[in-house]
MARZA-649930 format. One record per residue (C-alpha): x, y, z. Coordinates in pm, 1 decimal. Each point is the difference from the previous one (the first is absolute). Last residue first. Example, Ala and Ser with C-alpha at 12.3 -4.5 7.8 and 13.67 -1.06 7.14 Angstrom:
2
@X: 1367.0, Y: -106.0, Z: 714.0 $
@X: -137.0, Y: -344.0, Z: 66.0 $
// end
This chain:
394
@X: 4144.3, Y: -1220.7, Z: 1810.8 $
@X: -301.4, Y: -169.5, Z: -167.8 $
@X: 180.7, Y: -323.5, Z: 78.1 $
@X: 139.4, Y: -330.1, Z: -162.6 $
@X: 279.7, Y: 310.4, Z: -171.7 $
@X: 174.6, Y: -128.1, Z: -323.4 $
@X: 327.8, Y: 107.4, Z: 21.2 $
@X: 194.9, Y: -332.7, Z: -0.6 $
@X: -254.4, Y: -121.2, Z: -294.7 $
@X: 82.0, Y: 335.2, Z: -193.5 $
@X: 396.8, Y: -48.1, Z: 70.0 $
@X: -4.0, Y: -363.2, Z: -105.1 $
@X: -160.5, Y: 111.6, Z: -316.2 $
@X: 189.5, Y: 286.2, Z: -67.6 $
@X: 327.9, Y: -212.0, Z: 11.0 $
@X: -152.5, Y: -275.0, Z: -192.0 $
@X: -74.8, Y: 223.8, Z: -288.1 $
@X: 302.5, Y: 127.0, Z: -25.3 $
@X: 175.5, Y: -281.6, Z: 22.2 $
@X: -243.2, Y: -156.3, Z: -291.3 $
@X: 83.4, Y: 349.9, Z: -207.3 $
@X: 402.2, Y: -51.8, Z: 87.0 $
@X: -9.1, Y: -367.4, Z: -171.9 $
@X: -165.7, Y: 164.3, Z: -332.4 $
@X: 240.5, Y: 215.9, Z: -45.5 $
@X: 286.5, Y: -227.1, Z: 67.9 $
@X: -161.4, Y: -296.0, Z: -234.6 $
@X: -65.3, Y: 240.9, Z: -291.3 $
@X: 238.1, Y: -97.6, Z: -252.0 $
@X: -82.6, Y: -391.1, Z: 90.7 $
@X: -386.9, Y: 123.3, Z: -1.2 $
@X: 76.7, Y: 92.2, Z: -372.2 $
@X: 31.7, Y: 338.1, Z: -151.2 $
@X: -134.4, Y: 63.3, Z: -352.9 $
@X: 159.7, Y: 350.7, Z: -47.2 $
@X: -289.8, Y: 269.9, Z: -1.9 $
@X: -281.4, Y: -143.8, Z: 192.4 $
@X: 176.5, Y: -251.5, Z: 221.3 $
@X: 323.0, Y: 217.9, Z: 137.1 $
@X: -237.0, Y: 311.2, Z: -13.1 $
@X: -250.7, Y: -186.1, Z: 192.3 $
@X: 261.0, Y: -149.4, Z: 259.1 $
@X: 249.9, Y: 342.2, Z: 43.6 $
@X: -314.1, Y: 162.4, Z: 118.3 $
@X: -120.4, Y: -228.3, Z: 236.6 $
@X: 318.1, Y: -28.2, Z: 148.5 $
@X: -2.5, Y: 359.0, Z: 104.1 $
@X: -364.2, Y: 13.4, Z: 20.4 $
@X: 50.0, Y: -251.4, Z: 346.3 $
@X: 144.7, Y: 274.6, Z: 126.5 $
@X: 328.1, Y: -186.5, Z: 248.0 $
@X: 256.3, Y: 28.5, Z: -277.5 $
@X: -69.8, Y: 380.2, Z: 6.4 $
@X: 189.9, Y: 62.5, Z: 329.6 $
@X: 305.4, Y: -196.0, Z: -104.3 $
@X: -6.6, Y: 224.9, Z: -352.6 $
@X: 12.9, Y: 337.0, Z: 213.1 $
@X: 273.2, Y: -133.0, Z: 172.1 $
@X: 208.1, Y: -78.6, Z: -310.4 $
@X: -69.1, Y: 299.7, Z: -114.3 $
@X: -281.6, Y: 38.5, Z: -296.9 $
@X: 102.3, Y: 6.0, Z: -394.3 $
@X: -52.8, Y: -376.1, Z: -18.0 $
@X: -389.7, Y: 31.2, Z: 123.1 $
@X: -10.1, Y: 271.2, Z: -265.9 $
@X: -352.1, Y: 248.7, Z: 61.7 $
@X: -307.6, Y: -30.3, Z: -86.5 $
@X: -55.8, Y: -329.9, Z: 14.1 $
@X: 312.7, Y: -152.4, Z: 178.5 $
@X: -164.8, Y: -72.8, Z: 308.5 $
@X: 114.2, Y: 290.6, Z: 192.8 $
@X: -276.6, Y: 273.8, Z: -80.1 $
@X: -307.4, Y: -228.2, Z: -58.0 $
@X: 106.1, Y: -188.9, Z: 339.0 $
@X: 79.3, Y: 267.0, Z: 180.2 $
@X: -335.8, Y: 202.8, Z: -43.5 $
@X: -175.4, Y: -347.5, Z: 99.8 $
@X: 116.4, Y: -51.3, Z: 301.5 $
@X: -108.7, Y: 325.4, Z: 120.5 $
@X: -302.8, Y: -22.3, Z: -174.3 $
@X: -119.0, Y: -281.3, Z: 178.2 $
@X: 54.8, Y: 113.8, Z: 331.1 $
@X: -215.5, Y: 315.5, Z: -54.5 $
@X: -260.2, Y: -266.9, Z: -145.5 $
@X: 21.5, Y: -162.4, Z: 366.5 $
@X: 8.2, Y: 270.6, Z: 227.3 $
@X: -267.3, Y: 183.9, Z: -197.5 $
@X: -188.0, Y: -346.1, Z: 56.8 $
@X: 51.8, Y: -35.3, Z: 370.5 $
@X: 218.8, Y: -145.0, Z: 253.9 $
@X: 222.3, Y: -95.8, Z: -226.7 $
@X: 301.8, Y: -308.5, Z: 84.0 $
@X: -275.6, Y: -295.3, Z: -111.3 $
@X: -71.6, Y: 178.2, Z: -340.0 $
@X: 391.4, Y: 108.1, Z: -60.2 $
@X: 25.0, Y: -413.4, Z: -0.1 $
@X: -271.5, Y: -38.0, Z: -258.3 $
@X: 110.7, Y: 289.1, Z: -211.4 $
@X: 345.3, Y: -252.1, Z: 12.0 $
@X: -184.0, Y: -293.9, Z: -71.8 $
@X: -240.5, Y: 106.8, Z: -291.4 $
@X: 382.1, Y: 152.4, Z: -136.5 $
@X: 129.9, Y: -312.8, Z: -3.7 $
@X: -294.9, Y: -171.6, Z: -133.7 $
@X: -14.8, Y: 193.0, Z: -247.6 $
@X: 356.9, Y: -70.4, Z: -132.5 $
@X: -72.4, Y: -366.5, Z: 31.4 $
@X: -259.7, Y: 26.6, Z: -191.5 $
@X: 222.8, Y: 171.5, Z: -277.1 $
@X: 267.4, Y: -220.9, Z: 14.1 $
@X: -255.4, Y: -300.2, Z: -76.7 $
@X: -217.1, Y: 223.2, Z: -307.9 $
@X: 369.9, Y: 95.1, Z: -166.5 $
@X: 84.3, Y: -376.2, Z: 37.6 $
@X: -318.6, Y: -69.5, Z: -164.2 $
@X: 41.2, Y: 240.4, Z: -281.0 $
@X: 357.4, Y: -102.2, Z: -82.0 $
@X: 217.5, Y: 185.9, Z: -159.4 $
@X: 25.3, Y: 277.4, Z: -297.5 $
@X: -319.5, Y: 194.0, Z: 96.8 $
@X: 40.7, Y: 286.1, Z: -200.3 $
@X: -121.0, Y: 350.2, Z: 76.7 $
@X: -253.5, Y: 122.7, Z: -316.0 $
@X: -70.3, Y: 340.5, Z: 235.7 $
@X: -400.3, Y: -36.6, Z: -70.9 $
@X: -56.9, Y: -371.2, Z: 0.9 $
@X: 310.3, Y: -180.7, Z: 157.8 $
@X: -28.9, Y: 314.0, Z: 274.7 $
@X: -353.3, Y: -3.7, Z: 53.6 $
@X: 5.1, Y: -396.3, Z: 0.4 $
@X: 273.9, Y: 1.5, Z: 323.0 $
@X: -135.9, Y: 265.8, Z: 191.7 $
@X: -385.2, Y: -190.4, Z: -75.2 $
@X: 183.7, Y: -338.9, Z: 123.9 $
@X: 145.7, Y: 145.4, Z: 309.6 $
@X: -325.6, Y: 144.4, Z: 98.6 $
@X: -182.0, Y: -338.9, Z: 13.1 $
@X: 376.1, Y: -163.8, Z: 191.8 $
@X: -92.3, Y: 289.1, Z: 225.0 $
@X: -347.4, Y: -75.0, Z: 63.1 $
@X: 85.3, Y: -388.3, Z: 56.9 $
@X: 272.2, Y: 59.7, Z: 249.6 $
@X: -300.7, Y: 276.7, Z: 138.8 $
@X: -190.8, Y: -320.4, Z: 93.4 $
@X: 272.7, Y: -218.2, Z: 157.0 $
@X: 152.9, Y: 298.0, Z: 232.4 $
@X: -315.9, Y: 31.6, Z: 304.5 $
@X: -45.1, Y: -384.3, Z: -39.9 $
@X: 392.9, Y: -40.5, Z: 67.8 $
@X: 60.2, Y: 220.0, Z: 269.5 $
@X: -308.4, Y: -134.1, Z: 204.5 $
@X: 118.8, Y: -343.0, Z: -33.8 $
@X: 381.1, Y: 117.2, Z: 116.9 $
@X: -198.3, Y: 216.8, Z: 320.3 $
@X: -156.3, Y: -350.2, Z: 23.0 $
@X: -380.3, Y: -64.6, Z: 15.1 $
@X: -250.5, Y: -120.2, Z: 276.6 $
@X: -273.0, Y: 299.3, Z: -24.6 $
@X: 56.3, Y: 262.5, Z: 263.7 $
@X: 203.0, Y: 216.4, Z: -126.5 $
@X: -175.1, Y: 61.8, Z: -331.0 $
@X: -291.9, Y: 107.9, Z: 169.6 $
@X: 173.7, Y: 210.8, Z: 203.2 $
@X: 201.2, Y: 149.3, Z: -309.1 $
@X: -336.5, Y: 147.2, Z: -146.1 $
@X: -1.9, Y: 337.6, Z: 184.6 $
@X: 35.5, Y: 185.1, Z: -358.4 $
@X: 306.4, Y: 146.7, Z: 143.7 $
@X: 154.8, Y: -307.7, Z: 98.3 $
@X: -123.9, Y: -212.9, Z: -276.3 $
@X: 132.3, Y: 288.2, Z: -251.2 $
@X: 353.4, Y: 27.7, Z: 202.1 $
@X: 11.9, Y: -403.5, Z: -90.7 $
@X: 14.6, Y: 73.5, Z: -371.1 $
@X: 71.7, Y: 308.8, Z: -88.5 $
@X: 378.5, Y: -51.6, Z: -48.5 $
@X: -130.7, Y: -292.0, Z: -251.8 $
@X: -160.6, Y: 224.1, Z: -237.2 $
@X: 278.6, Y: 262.8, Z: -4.2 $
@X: 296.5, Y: -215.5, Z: -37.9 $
@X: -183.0, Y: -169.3, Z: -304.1 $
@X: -64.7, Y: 292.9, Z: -168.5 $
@X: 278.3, Y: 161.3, Z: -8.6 $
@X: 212.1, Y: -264.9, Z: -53.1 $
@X: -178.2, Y: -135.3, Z: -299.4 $
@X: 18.6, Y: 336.0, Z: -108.7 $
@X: 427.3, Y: -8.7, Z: -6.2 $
@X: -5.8, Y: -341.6, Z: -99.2 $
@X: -233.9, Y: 36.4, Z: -338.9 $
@X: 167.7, Y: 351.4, Z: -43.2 $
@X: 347.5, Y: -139.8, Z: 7.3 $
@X: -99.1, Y: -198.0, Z: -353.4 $
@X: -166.1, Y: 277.9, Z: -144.2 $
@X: 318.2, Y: 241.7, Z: 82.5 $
@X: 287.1, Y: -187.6, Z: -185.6 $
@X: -166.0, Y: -113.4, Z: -256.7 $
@X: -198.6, Y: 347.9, Z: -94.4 $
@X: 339.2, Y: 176.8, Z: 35.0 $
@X: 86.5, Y: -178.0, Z: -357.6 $
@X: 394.7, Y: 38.7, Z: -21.0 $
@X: -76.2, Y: -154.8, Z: -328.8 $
@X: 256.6, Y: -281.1, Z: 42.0 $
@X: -163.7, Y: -154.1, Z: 316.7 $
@X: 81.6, Y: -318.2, Z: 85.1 $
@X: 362.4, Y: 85.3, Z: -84.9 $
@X: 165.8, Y: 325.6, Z: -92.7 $
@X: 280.1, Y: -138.7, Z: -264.3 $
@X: 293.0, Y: 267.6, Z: 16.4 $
@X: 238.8, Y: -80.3, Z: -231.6 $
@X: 336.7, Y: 208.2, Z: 94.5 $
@X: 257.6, Y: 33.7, Z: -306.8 $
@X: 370.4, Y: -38.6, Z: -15.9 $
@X: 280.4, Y: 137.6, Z: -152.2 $
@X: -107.5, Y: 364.5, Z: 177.8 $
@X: -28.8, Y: 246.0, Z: -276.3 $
@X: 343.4, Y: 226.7, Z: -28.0 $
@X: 242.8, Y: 83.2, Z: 274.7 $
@X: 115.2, Y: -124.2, Z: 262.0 $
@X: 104.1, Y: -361.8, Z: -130.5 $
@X: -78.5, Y: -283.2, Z: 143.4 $
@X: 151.0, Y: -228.1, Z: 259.3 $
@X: 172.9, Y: 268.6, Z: 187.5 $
@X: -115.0, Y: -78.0, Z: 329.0 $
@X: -168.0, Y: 346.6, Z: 47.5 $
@X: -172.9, Y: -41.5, Z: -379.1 $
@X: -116.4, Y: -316.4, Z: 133.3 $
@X: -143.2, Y: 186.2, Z: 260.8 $
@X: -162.6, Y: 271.0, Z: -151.9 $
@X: -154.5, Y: -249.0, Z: -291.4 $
@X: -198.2, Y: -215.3, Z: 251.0 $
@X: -119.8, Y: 317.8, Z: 225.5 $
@X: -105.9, Y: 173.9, Z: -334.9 $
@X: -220.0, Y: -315.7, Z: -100.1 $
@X: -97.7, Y: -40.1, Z: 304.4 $
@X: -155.1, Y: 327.2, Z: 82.6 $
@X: -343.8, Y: -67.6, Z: -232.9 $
@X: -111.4, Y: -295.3, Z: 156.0 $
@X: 67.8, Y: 135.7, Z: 383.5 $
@X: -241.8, Y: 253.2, Z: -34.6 $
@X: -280.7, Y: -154.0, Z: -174.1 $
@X: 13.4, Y: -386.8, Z: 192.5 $
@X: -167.3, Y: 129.1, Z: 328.2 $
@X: -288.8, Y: 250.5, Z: -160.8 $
@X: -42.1, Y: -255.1, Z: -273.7 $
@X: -133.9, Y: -253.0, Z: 319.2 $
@X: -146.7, Y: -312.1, Z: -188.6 $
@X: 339.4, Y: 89.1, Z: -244.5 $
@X: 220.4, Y: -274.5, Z: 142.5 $
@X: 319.3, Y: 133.2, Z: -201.0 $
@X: 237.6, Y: -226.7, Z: -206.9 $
@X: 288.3, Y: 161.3, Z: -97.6 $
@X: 199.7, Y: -250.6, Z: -284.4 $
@X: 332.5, Y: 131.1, Z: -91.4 $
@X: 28.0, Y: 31.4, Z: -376.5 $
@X: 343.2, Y: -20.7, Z: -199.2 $
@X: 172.5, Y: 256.1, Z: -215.7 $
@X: 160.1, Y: -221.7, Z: -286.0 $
@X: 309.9, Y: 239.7, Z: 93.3 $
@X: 270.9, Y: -294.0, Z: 38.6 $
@X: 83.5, Y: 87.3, Z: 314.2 $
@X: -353.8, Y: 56.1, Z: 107.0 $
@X: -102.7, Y: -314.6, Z: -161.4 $
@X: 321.5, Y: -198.0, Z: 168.5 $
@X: -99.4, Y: 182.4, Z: 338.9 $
@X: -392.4, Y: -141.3, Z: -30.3 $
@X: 80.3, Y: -379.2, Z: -111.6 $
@X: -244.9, Y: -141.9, Z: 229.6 $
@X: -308.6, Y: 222.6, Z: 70.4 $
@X: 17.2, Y: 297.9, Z: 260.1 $
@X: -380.2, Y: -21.7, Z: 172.5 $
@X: -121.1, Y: 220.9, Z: 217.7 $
@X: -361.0, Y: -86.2, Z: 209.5 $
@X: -140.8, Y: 240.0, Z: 133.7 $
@X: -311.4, Y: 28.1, Z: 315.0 $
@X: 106.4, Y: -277.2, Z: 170.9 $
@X: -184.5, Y: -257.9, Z: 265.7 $
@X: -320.4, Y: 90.5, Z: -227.6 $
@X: -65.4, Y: -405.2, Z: -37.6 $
@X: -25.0, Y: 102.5, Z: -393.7 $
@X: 385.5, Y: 130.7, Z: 9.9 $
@X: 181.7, Y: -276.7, Z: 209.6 $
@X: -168.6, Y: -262.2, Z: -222.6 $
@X: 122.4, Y: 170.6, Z: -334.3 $
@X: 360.3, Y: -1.2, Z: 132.3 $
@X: -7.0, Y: -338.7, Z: 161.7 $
@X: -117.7, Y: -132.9, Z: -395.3 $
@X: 249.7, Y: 263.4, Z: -150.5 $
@X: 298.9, Y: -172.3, Z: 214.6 $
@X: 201.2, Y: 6.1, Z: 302.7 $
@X: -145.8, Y: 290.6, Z: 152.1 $
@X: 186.1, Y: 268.9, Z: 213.0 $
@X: -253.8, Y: 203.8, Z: 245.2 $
@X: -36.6, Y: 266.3, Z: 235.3 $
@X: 168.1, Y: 217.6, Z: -216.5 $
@X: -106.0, Y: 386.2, Z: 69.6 $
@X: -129.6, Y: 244.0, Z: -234.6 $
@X: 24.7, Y: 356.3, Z: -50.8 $
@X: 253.7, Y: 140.4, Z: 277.4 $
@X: 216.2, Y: -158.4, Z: -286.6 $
@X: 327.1, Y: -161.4, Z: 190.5 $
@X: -129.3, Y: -356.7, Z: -35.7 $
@X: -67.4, Y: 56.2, Z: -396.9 $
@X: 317.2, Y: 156.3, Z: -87.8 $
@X: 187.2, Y: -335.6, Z: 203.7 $
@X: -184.5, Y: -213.4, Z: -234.4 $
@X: 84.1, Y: 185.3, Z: -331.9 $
@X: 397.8, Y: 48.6, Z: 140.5 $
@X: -61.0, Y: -400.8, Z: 23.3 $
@X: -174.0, Y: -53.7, Z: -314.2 $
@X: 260.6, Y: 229.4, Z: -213.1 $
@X: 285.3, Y: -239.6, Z: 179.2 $
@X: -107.2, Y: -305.7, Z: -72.4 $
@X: -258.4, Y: -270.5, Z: 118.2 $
@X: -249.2, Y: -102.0, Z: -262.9 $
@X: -404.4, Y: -58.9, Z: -19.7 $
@X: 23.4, Y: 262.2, Z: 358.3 $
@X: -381.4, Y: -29.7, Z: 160.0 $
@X: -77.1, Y: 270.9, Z: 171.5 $
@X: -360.2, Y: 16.3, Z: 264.3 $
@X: -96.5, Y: 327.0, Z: 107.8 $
@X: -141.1, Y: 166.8, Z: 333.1 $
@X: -66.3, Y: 352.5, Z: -20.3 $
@X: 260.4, Y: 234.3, Z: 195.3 $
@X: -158.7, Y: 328.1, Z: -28.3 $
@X: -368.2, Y: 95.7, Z: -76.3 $
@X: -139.7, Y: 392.2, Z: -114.8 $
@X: -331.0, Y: 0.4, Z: 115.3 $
@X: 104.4, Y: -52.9, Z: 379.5 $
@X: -234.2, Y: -114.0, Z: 267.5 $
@X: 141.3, Y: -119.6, Z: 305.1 $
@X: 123.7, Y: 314.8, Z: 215.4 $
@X: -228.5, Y: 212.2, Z: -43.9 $
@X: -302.1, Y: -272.2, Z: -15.8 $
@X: 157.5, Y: -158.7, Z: 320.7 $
@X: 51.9, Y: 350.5, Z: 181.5 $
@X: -365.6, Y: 146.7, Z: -97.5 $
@X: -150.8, Y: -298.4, Z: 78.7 $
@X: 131.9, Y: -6.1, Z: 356.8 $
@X: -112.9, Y: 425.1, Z: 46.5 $
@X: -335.8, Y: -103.5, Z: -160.4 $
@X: -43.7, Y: -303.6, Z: 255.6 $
@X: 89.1, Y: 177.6, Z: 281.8 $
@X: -270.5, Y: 259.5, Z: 135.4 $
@X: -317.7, Y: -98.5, Z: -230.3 $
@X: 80.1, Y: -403.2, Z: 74.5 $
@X: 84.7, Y: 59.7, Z: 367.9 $
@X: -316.5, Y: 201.2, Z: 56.8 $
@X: -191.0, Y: -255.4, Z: -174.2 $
@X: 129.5, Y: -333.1, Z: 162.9 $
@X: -4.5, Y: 216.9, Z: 356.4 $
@X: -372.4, Y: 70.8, Z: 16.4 $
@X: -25.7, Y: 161.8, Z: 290.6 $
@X: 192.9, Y: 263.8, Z: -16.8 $
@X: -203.6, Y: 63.1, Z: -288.1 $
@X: -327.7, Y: -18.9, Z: 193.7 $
@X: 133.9, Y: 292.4, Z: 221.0 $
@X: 121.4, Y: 166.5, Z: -323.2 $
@X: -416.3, Y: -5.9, Z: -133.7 $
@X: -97.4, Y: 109.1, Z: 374.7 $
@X: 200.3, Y: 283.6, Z: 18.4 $
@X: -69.5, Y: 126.2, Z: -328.5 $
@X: -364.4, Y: -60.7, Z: 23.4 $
@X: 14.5, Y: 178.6, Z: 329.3 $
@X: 119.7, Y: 281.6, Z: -185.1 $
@X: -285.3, Y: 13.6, Z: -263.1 $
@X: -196.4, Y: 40.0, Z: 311.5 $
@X: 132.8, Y: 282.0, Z: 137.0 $
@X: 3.7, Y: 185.2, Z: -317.9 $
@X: -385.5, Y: -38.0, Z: -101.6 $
@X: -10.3, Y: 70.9, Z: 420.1 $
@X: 179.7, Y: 361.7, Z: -58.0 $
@X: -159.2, Y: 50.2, Z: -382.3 $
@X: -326.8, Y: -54.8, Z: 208.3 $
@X: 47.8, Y: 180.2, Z: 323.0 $
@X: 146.4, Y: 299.7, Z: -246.1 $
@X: -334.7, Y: -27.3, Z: -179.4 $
@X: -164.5, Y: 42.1, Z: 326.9 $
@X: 180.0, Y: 294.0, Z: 146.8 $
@X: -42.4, Y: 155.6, Z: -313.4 $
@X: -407.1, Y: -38.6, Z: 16.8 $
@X: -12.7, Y: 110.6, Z: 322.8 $
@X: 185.0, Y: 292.8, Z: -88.5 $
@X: -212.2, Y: 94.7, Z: -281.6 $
@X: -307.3, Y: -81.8, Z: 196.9 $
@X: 109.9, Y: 261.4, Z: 282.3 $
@X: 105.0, Y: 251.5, Z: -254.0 $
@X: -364.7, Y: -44.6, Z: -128.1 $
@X: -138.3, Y: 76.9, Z: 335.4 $
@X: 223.1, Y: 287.1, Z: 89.5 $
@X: -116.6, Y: 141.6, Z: -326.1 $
@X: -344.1, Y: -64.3, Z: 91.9 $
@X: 8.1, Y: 148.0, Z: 328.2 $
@X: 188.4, Y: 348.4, Z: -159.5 $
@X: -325.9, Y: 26.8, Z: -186.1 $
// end
């Protein structure tokens, strides 16, 4: 009897000692996955430096850069009459934290130019005659002309002028204290009167996914013939890194030029979005756009060593781009820093360009400076792709 017990606790122990062997080894081995998986992390520097820094550097520049509630927006003035009500008006406007004067215009036709080329965000008129009206208690209008494509921008600032305009000519003494101000504020919102969010965000949706899309197809480009063991072949037939470049962008110029025009009939057809300029110099900016960003994904393409490399690339550009490009957020409303740093996303442009077009009938004489930094930019990433391109596996 006492055998078989001995027995059984013999089996029993066996049987512990193995299922400790196997939690011990089903442990052991999960560690040498860890070891191994932050080996090939070391490794891979372009990943390990995107997880480590690229969140801590977005982090700052979002922080810093985005701000919901904008300061010093650029305005145009143009002063029908020089007296002493227009002046005190004039230097209220300069000290506002509100708005900014980048501009003094000679006339209504400079006035109205300055406004649809997006170089201001207000316009303030004081018409001739203004400080005899006031005097005389006819209670003139001034004109405040907002650039309502981005309501978020012109919201704030449109409703605190009025009280900024009669505070300081109250200060000068040039009305009374008391009683209704002699004057009244007309505030005509411009391209936009509705406040309609649907034309302000349909229009930076066509850039914003044309950029997604087109980053991503083109940053898989040559990491695909890598992977897919391909890129010999292509090596060795007589072709140009610059010939190469262009066969691997031409076709997806055409796919994103196809997707441009559903963006752009969804939104005429379902959100009613105007198209108050020109079709075909919409279609020209806009192929140019793509091929911008087909040359940048291009360029991340040839700096990748594989495809997670490459879309991981992609995204990082494109994160900035959608969050300082004036879409979401006020481009005007940025720091000046901020601002430098967003003049080199092709969206930025982009998006100034098809709201310009769509909603106030730009021209390409409006236009010229937006469309001049898209051809830079595209030049830049094209030398840099061609410079990058590797003749060898390597």
């Amino acid at each position: 009897m006492s055998g078989r017990e001995d027995t059984s606790r013999d089996d029993t122990s066996r049987e512990d000692r193995s299922r400790e062997d196997t939690w011990g080894s089903f442990w052991r081995r999960i560690g040498a996955m860890i070891v191994k998986e932050f080996l090939q992390l070391r490794r891979d520097k372009i990943t390990l430096a995107t997880m480590v820094t690229v969140p801590m550097m977005q982090l700052v520049l979002f922080g810093y850069a985005i701000n919901t509630s904008p300061r010093d927006l650029p305005a145009v003035v143009l002063m029908q009459e020089q007296s002493d009500v227009s002046r005190s008006i004039l230097a209220a406007l300069q000290n506002t934290k509100y708005i900014k004067i980048t501009e003094i215009a000679r006339n209504e036709a400079e006035f109205d130019q300055l406004l649809k080329s997006g170089r201001v965000l207000f316009g303030i008129e004081v018409p001739a005659g203004f400080e005899r009206a006031v005097r005389r208690g006819d209670k003139p209008a001034i004109l405040v002309a907002a650039d309502a494509t981005d309501p978020v921008a012109a919201g704030g600032a449109l409703s605190a002028l009025g009280q900024l305009v009669q505070t300081a000519l109250v200060h000068d003494r040039l009305i009374p204290d008391s009683g209704p101000p002699p004057f009244e504020i007309r505030n005509h919102a411009r391209y936009n009167p509705a406040g309609s969010t649907q034309l302000n965000i349909v229009p930076g949706l066509l850039g914003t996914i044309l950029t997604l899309t087109m980053l991503i197809f083109t940053a898989l480009s040559v990491t695909r013939e890598r992977e897919r063991g391909t890129m010999e072949s292509l090596l060795a037939m007589p072709i140009t890194p610059l010939e190469i470049m262009l066969g691997k962008i031409a076709p997806y110029v055409i796919i994103g030029f196809f997707q441009a025009t559903l963006i752009v009939v969804a939104g005429t057809v379902l959100f009613q979005v105007p198209i108050v300029g020109s079709m075909a110099l919409l279609a020209a900016l806009t192929t140019l756009f793509i091929a911008a960003n087909l040359s940048i994904g291009y360029t991340f393409s040839t700096v990748a060593q594989n495809q997670l490399q490459a879309v991981q690339m992609a995204m990082m550009f494109f994160l900035p781009n959608m969050l300082m490009s004036g879409f979401l957020f006020p481009f005007a409303g940025m720091p000046v820093w901020a601002q430098w740093v967003s003049e080199f996303m092709p969206l930025t442009h982009y998006v100034r360009i098809v709201r310009a077009i769509m909603l106030k009938g730009a021209t390409l004489g409006d236009l010229q400076l937006e469309a001049a930094a898209l051809v830079g930019l595209t030049l830049l990433a094209m030398v840099i792709a061609v410079t990058r391109f590797r003749r060898t596996l390597d």
